[in-house]
TORDOSE-565094 format. One line per field, with one value per residue: residue number from 1; residue in one letter; chain; y, x, z of N, C-alpha, C in turn. Coordinates in Angstrom, 2 decimals. Each point is the difference from the previous one (the first is absolute). Example, Ala and Ser with C-alpha at 12.3 -4.5 7.8 and 13.67 -1.06 7.14 Angstrom:
<pts>
pos: [1 / 2]
code: [a / s]
unit: [A / A]
n_c2: [-5.69 / 1.05]
n_c1: [13.19 / -0.35]
n_c3: [7.80 / -0.72]
ca_c2: [1.19 / 1.19]
ca_c1: [-0.89 / 0.82]
ca_c3: [0.00 / 0.06]
c_c2: [1.20 / 1.09]
c_c1: [0.90 / -0.77]
c_c3: [0.00 / 0.73]
</pts>
This chain:
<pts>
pos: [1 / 2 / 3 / 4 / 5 / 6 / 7 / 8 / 9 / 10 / 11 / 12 / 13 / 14 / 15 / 16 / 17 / 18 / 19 / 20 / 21 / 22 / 23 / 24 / 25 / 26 / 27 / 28 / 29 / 30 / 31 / 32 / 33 / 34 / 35 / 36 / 37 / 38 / 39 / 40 / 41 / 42 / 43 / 44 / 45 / 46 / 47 / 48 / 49 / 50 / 51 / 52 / 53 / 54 / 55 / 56 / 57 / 58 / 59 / 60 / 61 / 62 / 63 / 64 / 65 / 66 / 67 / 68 / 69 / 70 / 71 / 72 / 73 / 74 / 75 / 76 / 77 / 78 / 79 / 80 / 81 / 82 / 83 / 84]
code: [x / x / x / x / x / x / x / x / x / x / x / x / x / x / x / x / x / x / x / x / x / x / x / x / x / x / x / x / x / x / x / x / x / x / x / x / x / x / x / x / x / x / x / x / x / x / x / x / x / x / x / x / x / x / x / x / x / x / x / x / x / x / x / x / x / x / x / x / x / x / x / x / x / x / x / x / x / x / x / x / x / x / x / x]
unit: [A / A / A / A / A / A / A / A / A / A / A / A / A / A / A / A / A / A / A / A / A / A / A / A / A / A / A / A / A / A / A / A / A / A / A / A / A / A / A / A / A / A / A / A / A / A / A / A / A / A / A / A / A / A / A / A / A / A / A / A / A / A / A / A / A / A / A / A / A / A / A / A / A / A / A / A / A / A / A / A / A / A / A / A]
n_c2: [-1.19 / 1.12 / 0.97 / 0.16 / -0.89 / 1.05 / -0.68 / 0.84 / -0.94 / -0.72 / 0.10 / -0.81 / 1.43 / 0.18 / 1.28 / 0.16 / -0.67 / 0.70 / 0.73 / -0.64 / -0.47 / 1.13 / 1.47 / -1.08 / -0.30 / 1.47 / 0.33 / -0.63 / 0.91 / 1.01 / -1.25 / 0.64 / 0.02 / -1.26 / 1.08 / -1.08 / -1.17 / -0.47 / -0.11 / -0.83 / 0.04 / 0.83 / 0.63 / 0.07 / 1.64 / 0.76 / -1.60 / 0.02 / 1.54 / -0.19 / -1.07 / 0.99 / 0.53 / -1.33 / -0.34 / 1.17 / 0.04 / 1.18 / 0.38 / 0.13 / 1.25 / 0.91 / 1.37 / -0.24 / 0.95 / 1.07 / 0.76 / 0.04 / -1.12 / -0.54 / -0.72 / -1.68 / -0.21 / -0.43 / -0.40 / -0.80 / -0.29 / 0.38 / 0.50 / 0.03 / -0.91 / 1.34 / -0.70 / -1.08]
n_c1: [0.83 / -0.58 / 1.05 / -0.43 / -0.94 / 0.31 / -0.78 / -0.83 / -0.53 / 0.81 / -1.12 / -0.72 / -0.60 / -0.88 / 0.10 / 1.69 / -0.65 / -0.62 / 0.30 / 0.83 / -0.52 / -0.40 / 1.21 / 0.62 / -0.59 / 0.30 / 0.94 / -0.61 / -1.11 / 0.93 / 0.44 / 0.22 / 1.18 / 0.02 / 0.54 / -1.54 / 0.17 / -0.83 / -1.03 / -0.45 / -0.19 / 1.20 / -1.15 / 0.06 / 0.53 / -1.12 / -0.34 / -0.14 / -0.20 / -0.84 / 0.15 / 0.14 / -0.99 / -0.89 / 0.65 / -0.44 / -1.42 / -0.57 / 0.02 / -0.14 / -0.02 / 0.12 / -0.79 / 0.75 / -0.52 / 1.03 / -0.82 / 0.98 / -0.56 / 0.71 / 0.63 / -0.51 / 0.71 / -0.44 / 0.81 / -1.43 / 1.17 / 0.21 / -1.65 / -0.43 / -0.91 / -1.15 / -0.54 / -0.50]
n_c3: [0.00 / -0.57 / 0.75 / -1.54 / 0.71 / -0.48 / -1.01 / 0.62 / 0.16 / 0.34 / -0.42 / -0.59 / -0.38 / 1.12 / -0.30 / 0.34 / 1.25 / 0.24 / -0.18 / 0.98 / 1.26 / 0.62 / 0.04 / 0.88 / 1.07 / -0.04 / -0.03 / 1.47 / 0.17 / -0.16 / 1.19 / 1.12 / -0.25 / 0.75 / 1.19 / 0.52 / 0.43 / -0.80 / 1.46 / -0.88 / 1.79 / -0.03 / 0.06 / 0.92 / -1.04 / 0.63 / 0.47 / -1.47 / 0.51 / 1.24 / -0.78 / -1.44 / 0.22 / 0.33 / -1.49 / 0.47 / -1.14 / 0.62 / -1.53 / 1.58 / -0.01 / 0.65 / -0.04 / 0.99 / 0.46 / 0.23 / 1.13 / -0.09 / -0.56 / 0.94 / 0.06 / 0.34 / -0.64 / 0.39 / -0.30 / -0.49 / -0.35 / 0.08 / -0.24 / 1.28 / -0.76 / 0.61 / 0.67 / -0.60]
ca_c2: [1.19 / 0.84 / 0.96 / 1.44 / 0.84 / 1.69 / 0.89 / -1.09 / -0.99 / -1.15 / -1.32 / 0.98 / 0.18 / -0.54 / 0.41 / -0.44 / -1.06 / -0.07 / 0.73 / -1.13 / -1.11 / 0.47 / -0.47 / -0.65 / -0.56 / 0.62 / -0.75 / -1.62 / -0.58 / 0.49 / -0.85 / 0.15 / -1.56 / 0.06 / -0.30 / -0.72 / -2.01 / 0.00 / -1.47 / -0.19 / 0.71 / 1.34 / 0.57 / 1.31 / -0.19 / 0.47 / -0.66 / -0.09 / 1.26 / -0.06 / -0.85 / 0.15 / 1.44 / -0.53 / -0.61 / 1.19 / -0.06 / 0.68 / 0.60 / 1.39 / 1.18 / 0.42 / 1.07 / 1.08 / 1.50 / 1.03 / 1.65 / 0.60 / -0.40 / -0.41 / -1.80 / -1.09 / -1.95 / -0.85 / -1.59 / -0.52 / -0.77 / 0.99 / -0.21 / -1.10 / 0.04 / -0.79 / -1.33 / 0.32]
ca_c1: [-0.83 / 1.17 / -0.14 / -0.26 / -1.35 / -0.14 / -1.33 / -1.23 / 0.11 / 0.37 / -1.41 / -0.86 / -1.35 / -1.48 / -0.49 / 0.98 / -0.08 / -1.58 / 0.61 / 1.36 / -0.72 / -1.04 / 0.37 / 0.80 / -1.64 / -0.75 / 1.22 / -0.06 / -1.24 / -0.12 / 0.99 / 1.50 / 0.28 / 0.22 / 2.07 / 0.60 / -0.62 / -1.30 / -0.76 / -1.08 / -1.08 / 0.40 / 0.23 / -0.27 / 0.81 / 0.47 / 0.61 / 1.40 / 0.78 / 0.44 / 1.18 / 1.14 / 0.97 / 1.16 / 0.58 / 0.85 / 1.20 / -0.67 / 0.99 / -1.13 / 0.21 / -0.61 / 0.55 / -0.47 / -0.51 / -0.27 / -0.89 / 1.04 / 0.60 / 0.96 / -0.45 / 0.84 / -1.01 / 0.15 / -0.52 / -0.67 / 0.63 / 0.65 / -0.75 / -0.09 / -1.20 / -0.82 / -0.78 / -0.57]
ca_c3: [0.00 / -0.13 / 1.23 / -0.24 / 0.26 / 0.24 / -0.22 / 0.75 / 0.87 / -0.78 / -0.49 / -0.73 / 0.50 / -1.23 / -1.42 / -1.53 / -0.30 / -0.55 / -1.33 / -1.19 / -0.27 / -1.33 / -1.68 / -0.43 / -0.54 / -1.30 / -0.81 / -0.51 / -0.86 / -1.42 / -0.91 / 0.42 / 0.46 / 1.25 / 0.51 / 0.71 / -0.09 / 0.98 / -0.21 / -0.98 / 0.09 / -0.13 / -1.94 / 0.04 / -0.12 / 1.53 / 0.56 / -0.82 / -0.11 / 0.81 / 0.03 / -0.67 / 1.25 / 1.37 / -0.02 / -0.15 / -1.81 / -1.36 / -0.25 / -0.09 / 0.59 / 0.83 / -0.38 / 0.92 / 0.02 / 1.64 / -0.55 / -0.71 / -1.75 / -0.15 / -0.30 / -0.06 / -0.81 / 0.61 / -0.41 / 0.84 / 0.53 / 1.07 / 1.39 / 0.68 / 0.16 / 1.42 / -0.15 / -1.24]
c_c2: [1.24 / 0.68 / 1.63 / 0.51 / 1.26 / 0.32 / -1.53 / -1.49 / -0.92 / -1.20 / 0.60 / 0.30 / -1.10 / 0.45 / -0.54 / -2.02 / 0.14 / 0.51 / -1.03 / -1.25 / 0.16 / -0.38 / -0.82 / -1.55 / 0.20 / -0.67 / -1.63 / 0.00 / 0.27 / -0.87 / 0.19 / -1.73 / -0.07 / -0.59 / -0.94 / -0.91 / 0.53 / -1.57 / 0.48 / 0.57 / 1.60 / 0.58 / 1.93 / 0.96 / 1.06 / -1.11 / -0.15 / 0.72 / 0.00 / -1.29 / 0.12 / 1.25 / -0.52 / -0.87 / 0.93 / -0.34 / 0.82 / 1.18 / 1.47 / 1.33 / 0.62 / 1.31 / 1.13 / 1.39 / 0.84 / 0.75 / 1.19 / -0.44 / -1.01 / -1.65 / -0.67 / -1.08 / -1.33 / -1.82 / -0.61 / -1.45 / 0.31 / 0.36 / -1.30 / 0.25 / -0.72 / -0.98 / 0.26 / -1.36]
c_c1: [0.87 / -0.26 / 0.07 / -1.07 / -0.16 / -1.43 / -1.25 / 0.64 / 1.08 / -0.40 / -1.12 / -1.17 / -0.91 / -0.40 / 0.62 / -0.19 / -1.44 / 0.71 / 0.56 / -1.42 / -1.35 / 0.94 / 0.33 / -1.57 / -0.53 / 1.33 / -0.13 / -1.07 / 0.04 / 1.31 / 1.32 / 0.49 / 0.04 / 0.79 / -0.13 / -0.70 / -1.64 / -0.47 / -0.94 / -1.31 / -0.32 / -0.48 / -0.58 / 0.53 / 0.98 / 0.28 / 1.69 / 0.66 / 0.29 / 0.71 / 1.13 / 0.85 / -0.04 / 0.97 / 1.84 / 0.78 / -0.73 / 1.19 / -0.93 / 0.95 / -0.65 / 0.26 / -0.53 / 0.40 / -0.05 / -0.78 / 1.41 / 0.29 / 1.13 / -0.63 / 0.95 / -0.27 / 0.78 / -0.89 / -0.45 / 0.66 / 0.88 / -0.42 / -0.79 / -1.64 / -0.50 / -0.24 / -0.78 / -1.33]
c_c3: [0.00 / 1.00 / -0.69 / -0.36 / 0.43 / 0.81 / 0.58 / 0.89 / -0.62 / 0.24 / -1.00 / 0.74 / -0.24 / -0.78 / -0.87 / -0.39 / -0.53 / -2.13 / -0.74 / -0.20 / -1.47 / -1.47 / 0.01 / -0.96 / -1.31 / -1.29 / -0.45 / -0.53 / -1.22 / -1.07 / 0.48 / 0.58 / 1.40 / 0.35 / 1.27 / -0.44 / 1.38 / -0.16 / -1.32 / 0.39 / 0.10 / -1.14 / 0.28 / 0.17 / 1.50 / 0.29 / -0.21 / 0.35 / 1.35 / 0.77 / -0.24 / 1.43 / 1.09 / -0.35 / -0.66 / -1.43 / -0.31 / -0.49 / -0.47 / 0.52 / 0.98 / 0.10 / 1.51 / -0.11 / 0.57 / -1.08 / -0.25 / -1.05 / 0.30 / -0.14 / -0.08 / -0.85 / 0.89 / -0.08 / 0.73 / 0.76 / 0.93 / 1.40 / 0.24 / -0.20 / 1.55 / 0.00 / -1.09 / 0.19]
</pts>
C-alpha cells in the first residue's frame, strides 16, 4: 500500500466504493471482460464488480479534490477497501 496519500483517508470512501462499483458493473454489462474466476452461479454484474475490488485488481483511478483546485489520482489499489 502506498504511504502518499496527501489528500482524504487512505481507504476508500463509501461513496468512491459506491462510484468504482457502479462503473465498474456498467463496463461488464456492456461486455468488459472479467479480471477474476467466479462460481457459475455469479452472473450479476455488481456482484462481479464488487468481487473484482475486494479482490484488489481493478486497474481503476481515483481522482481526489481540495476546494483550492489542487488534486491527487490515486489507484484504487493502493487503498484498502472497508469491509465490503
Amino acid at each position: 500500500m502506498s504511504s502518499n496519500i496527501q489528500i482524504g483517508p487512505p481507504k476508500l470512501t463509501r461513496f468512491e466504493r459506491a462510484r468504482i462499483t457502479g462503473a465498474r458493473a456498467l463496463q461488464i454489462s456492456l461486455g468488459a471482460p472479467i479480471l477474476v474466476d467466479l462460481p457459475s452461479r455469479v452472473s450479476d454484474p455488481i456482484d462481479i464488480a464488487l468481487t473484482e475490488l475486494r479482490e484488489g485488481i481493478l486497474p481503476m483511478t481515483i481522482r481526489r479534490t481540495l476546494p483550492d483546485g489542487t488534486h491527487q489520482d490515486i489507484s484504487v489499489i493502493d487503498l484498502t477497501p472497508q469491509r465490503l
